[in-house]
LUMBABA-237292 format. One record per atom (N, C-alpha, C): residue number from 1; residue in one letter; x, y, z. Coordinates in nm, 3 decimals, always signed. Layout:
! residues N
[NUM; "A"; [X; Y; Z]]
...
! end
This chain:
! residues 154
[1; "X"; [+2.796; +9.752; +18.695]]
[1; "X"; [+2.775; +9.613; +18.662]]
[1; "X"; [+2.908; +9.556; +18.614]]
[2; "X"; [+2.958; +9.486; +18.633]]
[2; "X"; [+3.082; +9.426; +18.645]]
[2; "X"; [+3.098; +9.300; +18.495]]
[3; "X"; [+3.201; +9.298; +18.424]]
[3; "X"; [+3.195; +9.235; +18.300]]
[3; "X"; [+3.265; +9.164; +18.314]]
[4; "X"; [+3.307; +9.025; +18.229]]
[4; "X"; [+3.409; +8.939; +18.234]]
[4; "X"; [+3.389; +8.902; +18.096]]
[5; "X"; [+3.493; +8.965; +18.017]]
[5; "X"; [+3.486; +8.991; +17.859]]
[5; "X"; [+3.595; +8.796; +17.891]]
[6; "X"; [+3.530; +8.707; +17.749]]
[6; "X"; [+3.551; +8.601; +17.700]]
[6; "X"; [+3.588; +8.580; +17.536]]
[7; "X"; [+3.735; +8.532; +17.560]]
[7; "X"; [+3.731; +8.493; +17.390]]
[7; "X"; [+3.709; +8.335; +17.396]]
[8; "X"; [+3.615; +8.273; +17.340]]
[8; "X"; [+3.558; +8.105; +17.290]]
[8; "X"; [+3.599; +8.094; +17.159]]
[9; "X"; [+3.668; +8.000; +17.130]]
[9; "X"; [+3.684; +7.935; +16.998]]
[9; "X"; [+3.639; +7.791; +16.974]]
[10; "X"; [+3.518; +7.766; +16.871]]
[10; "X"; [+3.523; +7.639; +16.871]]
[10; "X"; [+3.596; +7.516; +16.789]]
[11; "X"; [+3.671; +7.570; +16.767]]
[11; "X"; [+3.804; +7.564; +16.649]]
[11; "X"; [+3.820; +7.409; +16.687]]
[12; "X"; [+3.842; +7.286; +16.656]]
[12; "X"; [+3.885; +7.175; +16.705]]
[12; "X"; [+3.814; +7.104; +16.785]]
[13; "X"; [+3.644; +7.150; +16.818]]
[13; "X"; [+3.563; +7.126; +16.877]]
[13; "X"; [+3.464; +6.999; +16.792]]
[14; "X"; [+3.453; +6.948; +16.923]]
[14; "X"; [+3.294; +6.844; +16.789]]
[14; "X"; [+3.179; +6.887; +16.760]]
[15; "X"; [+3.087; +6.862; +16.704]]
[15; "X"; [+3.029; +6.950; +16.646]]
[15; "X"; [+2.875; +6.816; +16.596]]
[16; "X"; [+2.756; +6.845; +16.639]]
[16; "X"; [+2.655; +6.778; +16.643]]
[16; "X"; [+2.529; +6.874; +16.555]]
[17; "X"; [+2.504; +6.830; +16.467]]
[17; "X"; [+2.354; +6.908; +16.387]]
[17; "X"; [+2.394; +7.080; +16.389]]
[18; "X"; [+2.521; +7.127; +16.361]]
[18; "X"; [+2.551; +7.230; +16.383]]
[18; "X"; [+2.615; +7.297; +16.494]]
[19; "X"; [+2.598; +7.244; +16.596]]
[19; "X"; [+2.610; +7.339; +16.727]]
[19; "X"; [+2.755; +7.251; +16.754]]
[20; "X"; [+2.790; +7.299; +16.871]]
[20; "X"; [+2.902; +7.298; +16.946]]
[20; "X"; [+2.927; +7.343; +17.084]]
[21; "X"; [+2.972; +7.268; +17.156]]
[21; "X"; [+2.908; +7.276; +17.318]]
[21; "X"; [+3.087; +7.239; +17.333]]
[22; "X"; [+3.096; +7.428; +17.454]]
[22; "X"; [+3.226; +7.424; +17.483]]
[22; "X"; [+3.217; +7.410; +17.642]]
[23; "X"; [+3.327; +7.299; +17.727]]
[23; "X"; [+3.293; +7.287; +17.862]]
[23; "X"; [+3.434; +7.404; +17.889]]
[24; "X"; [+3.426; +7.473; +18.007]]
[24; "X"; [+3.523; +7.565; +18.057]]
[24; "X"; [+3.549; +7.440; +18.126]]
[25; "X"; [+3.736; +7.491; +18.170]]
[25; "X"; [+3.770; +7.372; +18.278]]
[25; "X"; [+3.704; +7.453; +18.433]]
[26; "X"; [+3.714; +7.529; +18.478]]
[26; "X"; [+3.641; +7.640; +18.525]]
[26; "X"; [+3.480; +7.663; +18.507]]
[27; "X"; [+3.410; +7.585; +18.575]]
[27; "X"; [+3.265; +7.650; +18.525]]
[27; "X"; [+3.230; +7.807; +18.554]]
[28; "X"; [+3.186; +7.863; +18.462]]
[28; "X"; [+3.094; +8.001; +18.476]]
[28; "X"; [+2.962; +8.001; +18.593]]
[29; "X"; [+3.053; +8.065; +18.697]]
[29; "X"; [+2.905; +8.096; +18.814]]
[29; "X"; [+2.854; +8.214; +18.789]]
[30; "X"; [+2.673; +8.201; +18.803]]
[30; "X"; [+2.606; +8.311; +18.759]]
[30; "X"; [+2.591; +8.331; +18.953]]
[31; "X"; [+2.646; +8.480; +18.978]]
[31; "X"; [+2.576; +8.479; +19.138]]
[31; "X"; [+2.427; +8.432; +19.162]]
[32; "X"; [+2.363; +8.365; +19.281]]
[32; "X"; [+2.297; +8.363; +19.314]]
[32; "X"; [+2.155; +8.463; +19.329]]
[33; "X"; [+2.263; +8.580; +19.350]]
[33; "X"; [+2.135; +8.701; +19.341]]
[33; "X"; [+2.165; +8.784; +19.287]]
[34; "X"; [+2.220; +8.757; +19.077]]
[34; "X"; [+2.282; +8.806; +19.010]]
[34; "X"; [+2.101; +8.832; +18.963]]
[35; "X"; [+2.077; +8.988; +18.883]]
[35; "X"; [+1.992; +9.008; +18.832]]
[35; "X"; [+1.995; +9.036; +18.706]]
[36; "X"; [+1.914; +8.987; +18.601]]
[36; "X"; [+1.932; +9.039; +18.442]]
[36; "X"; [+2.091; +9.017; +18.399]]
[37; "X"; [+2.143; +8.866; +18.407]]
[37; "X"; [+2.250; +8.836; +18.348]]
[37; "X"; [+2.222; +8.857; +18.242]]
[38; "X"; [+2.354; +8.880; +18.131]]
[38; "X"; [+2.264; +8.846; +17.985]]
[38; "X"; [+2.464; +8.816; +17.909]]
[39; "X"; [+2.440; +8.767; +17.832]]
[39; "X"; [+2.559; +8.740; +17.747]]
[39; "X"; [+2.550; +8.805; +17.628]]
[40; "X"; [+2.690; +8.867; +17.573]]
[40; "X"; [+2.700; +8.908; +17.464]]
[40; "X"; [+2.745; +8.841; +17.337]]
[41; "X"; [+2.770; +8.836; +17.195]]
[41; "X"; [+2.850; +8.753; +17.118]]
[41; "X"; [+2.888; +8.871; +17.025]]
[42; "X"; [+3.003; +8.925; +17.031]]
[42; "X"; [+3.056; +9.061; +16.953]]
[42; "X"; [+3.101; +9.009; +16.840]]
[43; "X"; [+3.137; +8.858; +16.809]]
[43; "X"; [+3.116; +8.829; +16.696]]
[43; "X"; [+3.129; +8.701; +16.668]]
[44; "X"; [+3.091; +8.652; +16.553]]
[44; "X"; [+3.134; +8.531; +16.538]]
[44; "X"; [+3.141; +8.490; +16.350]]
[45; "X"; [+3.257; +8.365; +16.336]]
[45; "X"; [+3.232; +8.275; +16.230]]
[45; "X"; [+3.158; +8.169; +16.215]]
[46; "X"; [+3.078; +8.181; +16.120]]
[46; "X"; [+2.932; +8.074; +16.095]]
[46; "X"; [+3.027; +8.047; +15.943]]
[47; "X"; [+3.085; +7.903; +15.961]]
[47; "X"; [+3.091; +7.847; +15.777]]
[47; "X"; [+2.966; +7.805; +15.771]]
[48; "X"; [+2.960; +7.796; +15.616]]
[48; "X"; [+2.896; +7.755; +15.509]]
[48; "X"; [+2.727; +7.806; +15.553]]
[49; "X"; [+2.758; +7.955; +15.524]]
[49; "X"; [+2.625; +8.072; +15.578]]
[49; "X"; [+2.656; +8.115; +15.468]]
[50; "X"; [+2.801; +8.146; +15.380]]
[50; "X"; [+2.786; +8.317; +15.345]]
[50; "X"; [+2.833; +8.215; +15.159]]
[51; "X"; [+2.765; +8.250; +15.028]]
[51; "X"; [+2.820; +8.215; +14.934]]
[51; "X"; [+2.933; +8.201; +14.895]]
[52; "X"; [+2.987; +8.064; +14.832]]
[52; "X"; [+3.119; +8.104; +14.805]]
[52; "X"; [+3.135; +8.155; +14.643]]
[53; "X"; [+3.057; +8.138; +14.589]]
[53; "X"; [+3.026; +8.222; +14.456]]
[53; "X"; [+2.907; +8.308; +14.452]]
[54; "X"; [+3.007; +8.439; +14.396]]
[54; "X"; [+2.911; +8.586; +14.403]]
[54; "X"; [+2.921; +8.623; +14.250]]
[55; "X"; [+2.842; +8.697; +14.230]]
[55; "X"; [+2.859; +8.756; +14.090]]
[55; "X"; [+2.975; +8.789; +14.029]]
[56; "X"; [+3.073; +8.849; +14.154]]
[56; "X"; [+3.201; +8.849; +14.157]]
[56; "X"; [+3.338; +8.766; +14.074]]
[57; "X"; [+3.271; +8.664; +14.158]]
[57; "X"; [+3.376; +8.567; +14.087]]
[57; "X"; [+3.304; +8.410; +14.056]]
[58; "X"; [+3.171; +8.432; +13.968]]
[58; "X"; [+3.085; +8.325; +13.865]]
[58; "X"; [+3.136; +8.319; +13.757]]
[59; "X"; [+3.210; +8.372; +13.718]]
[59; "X"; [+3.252; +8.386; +13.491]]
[59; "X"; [+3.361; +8.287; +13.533]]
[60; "X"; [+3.329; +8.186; +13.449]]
[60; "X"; [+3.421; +8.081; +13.427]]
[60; "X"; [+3.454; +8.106; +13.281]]
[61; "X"; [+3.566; +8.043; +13.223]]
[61; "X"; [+3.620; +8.069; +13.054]]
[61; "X"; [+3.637; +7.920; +13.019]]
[62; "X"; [+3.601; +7.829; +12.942]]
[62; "X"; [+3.596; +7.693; +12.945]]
[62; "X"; [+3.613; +7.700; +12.750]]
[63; "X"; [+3.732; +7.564; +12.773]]
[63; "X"; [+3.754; +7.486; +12.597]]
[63; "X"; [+3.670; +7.402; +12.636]]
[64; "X"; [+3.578; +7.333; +12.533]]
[64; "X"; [+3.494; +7.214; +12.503]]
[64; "X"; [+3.548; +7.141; +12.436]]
[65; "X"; [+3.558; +7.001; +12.482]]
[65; "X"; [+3.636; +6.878; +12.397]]
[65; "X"; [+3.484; +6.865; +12.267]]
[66; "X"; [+3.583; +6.815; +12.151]]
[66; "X"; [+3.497; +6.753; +12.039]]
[66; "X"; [+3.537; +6.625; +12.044]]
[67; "X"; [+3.416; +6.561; +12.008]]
[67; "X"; [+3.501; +6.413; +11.996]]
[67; "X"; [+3.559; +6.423; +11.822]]
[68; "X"; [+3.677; +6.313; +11.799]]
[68; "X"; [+3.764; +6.295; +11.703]]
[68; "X"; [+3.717; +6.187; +11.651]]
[69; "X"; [+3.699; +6.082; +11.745]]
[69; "X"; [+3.651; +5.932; +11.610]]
[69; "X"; [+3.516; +5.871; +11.696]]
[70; "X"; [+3.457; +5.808; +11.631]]
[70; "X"; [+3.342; +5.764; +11.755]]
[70; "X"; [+3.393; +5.628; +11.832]]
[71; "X"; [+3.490; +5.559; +11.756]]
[71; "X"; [+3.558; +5.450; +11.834]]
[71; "X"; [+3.698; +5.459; +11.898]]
[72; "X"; [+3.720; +5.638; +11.924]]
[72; "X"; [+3.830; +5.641; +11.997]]
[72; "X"; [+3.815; +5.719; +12.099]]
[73; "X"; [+3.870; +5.758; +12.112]]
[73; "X"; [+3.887; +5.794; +12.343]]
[73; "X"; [+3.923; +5.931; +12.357]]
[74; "X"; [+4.066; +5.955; +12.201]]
[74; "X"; [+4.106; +6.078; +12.181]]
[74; "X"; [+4.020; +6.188; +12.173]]
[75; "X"; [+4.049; +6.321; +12.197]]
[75; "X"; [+3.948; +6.434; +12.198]]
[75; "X"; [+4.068; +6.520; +12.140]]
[76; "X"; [+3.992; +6.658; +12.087]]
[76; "X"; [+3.996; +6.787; +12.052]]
[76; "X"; [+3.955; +6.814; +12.150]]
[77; "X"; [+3.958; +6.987; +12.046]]
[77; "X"; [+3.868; +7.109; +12.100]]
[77; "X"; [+3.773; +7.097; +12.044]]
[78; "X"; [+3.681; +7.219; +12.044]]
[78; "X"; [+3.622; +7.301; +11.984]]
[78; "X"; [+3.701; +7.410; +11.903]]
[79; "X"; [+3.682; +7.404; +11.765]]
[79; "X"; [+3.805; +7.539; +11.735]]
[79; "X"; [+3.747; +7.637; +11.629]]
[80; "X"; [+3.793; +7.758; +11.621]]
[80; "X"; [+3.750; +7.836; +11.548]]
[80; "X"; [+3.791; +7.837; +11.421]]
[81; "X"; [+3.755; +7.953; +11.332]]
[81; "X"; [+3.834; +7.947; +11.190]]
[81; "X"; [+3.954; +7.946; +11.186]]
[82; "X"; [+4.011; +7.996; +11.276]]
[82; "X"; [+4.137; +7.979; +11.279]]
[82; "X"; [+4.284; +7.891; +11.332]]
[83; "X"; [+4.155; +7.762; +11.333]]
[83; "X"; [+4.152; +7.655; +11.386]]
[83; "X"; [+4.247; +7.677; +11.600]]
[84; "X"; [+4.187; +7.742; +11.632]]
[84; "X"; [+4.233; +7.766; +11.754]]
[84; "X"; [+4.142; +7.726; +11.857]]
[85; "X"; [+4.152; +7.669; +11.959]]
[85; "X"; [+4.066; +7.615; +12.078]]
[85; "X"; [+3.961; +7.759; +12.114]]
[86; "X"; [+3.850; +7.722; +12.098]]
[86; "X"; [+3.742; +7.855; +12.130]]
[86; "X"; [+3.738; +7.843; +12.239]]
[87; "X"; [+3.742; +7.996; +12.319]]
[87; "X"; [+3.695; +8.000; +12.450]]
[87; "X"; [+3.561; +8.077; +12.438]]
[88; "X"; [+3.511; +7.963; +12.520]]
[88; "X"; [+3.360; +8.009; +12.586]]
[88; "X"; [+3.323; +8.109; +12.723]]
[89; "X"; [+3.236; +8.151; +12.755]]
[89; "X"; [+3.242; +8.224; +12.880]]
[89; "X"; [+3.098; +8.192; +12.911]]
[90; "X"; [+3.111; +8.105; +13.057]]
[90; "X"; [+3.014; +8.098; +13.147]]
[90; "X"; [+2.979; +8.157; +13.286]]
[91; "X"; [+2.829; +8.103; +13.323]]
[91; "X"; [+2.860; +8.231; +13.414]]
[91; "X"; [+2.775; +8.123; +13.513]]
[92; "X"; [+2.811; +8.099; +13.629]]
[92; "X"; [+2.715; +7.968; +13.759]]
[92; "X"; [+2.620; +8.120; +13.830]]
[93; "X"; [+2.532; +8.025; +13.868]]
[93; "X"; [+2.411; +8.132; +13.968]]
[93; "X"; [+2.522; +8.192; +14.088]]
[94; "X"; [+2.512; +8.230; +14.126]]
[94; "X"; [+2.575; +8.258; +14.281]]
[94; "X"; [+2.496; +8.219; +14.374]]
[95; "X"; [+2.610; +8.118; +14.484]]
[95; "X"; [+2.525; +8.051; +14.584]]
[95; "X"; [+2.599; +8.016; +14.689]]
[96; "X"; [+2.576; +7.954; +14.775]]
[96; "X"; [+2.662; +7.860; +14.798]]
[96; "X"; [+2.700; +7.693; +14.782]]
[97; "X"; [+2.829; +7.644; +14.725]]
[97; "X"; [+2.810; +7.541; +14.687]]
[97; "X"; [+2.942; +7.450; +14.763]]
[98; "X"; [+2.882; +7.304; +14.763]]
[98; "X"; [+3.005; +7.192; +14.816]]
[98; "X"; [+3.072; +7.168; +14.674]]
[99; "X"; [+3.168; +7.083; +14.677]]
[99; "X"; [+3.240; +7.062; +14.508]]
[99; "X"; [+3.165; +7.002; +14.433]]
[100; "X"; [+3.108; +6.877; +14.457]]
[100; "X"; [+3.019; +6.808; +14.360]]
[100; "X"; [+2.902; +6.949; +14.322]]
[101; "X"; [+2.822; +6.989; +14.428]]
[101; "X"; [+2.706; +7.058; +14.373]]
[101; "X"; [+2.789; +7.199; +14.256]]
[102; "X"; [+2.922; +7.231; +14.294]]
[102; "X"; [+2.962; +7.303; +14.204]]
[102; "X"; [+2.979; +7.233; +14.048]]
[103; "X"; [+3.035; +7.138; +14.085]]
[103; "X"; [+3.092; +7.073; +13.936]]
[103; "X"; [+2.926; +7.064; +13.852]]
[104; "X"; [+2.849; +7.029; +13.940]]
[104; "X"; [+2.650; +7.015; +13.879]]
[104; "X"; [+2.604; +7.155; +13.802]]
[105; "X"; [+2.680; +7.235; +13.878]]
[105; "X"; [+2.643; +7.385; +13.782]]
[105; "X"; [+2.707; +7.404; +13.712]]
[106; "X"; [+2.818; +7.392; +13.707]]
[106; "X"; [+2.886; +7.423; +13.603]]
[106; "X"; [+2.886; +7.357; +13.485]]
[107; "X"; [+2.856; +7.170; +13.527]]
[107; "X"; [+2.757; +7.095; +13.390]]
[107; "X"; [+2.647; +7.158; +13.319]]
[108; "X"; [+2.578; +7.151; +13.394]]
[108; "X"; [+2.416; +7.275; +13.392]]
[108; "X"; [+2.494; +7.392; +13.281]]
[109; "X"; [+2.604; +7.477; +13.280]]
[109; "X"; [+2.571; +7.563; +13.218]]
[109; "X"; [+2.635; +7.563; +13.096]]
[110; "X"; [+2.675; +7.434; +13.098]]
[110; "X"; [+2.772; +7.415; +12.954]]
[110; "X"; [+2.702; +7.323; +12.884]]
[111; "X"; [+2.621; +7.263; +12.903]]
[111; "X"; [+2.507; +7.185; +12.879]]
[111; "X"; [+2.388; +7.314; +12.777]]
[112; "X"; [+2.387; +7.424; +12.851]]
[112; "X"; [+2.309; +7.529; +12.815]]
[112; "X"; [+2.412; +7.556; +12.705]]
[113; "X"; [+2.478; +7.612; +12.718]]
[113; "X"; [+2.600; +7.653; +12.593]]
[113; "X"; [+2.594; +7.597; +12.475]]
[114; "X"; [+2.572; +7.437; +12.543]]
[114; "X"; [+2.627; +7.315; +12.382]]
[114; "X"; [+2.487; +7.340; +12.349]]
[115; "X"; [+2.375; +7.346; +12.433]]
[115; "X"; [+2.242; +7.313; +12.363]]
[115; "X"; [+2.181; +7.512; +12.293]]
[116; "X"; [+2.262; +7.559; +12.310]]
[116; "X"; [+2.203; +7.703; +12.275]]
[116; "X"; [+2.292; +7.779; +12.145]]
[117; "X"; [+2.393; +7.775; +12.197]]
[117; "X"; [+2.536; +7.840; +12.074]]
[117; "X"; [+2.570; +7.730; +11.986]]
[118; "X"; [+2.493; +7.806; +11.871]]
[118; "X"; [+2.537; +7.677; +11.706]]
[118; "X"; [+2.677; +7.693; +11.730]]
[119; "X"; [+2.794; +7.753; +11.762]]
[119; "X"; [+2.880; +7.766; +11.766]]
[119; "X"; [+2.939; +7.649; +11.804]]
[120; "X"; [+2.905; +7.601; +11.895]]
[120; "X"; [+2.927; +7.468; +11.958]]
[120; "X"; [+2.867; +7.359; +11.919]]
[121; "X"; [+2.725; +7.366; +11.889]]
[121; "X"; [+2.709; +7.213; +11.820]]
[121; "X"; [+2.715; +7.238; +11.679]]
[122; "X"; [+2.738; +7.276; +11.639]]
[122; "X"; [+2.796; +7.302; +11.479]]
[122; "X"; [+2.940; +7.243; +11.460]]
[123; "X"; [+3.019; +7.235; +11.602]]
[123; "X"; [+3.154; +7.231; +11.568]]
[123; "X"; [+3.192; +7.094; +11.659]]
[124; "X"; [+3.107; +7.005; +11.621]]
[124; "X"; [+3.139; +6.845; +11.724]]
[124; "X"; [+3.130; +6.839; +11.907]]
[125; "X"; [+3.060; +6.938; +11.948]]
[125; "X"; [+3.100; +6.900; +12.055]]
[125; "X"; [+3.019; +6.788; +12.086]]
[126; "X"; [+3.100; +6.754; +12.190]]
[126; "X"; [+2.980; +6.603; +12.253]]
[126; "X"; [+2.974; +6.578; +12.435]]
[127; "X"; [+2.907; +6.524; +12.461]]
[127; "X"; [+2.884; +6.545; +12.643]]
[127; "X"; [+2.945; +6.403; +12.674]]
[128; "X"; [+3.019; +6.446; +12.767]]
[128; "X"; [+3.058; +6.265; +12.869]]
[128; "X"; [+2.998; +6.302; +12.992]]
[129; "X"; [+2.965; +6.127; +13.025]]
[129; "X"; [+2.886; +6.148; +13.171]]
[129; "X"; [+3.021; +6.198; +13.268]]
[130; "X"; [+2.893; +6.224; +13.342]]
[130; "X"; [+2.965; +6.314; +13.477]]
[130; "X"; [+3.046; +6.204; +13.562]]
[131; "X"; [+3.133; +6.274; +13.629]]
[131; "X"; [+3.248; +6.198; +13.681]]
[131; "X"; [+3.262; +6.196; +13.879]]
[132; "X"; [+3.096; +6.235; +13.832]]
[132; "X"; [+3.142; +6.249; +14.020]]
[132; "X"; [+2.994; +6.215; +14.124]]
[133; "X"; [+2.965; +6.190; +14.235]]
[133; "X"; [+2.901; +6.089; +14.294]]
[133; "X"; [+2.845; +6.242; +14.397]]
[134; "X"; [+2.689; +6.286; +14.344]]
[134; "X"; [+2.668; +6.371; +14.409]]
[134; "X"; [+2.584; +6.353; +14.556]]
[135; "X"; [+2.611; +6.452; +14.683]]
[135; "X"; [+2.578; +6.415; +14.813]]
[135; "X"; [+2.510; +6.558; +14.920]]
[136; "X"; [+2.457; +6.515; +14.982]]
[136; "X"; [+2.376; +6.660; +15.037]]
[136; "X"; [+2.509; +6.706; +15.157]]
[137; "X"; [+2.488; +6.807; +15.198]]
[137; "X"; [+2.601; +6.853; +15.298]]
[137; "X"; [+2.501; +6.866; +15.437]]
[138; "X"; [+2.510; +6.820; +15.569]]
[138; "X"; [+2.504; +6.808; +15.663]]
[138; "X"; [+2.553; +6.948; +15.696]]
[139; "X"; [+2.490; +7.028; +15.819]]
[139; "X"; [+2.474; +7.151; +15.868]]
[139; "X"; [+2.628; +7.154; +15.942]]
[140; "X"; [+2.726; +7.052; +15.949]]
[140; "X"; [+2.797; +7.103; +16.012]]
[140; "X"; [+2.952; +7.097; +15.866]]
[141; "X"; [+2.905; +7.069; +15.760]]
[141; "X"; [+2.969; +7.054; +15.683]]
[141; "X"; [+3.042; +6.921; +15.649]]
[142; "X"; [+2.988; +6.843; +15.683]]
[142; "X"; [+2.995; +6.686; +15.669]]
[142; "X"; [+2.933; +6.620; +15.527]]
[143; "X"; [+2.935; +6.539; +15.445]]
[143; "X"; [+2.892; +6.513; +15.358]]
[143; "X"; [+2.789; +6.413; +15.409]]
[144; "X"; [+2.676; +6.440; +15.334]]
[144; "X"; [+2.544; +6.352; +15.403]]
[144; "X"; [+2.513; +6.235; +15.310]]
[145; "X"; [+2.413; +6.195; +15.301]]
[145; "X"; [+2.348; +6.111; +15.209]]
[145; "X"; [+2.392; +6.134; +15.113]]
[146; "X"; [+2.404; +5.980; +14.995]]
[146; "X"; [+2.400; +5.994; +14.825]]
[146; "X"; [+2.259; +6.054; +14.784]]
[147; "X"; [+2.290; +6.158; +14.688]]
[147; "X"; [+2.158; +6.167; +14.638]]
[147; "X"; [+2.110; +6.094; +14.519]]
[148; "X"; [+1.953; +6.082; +14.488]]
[148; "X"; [+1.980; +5.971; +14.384]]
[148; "X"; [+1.939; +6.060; +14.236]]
[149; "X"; [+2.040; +6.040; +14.227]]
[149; "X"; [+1.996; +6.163; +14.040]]
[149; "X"; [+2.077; +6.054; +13.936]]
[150; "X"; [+2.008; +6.031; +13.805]]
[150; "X"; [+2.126; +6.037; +13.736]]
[150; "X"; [+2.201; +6.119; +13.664]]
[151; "X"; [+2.315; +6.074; +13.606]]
[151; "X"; [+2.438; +6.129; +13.584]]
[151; "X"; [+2.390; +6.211; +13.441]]
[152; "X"; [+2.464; +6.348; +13.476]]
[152; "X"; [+2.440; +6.439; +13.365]]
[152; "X"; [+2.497; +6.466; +13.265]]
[153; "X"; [+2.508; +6.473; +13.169]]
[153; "X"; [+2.658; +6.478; +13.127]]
[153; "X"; [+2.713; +6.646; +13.133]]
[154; "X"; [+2.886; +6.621; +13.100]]
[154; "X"; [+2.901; +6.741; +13.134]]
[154; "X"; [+2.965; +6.766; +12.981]]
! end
């Protein structure tokens, strides 16, 4: 049975609900009284299939601003006895995420932090709204629709 091994890239290709439709300048003839053609795919890249955060690399280390006056703008830290900026350690689910839906977890878990460790609300911290305009991702990695949530603070 006779093979005609193919490398396809859809690299620079357009790209509709996921897929991608490559024309050869050359069309592919299947013989006429070719029996049990069948095609192989020995491999391929599929983005935004595989998480880009794994347990691996979820631990984030984050300073928390305190606010300083209630009619000023200026910020702190959070600081310890030794009056030094505390570092916190968080940790996001593992998933896969676009930037906004990242920046949403990582609100989410510092939100958990301020609302769980006296450490932190003992020591001024305070939440500002979120700074960013969240959107669903389209299968081909396109940004889709606004979603309608409001703003969380982070």
């Amino acid at each position: 049975m006779p093979q005609v091994p193919l490398f396809v890239s859809s690299a620079g290709e357009a790209t509709q609900n996921g897929s991608t439709t490559i024309r050869f300048q050359q069309p592919l003839e299947i013989p006429a009284g070719a029996k049990d053609a069948t095609v192989h795919v020995s491999s391929a890249v599929i983005p935004y299939t595989v998480p880009n955060v794994t347990v691996e690399t979820n631990t984030l280390v984050v300073v928390l601003p305190k606010q300083v006056d209630a009619h000023s703008a200026n910020t702190d830290y959070v600081r310890d006895g030794l009056g030094l900026p505390m570092n916190f350690v968080i940790r996001v689910h593992p998933g896969l995420y676009d930037v906004a839906g990242l920046e949403k977890a990582i609100n989410a878990e510092v939100n958990k932090l301020a609302s769980t460790d006296m450490r932190v609300h003992s020591r001024g911290f305070f939440k500002r709204e979120a700074s960013s305009e969240f959107v669903s991702v389209q299968a081909d990695g396109t940004n889709g629709a606004p979603l309608v949530e409001p703003d969380v603070p982070n």
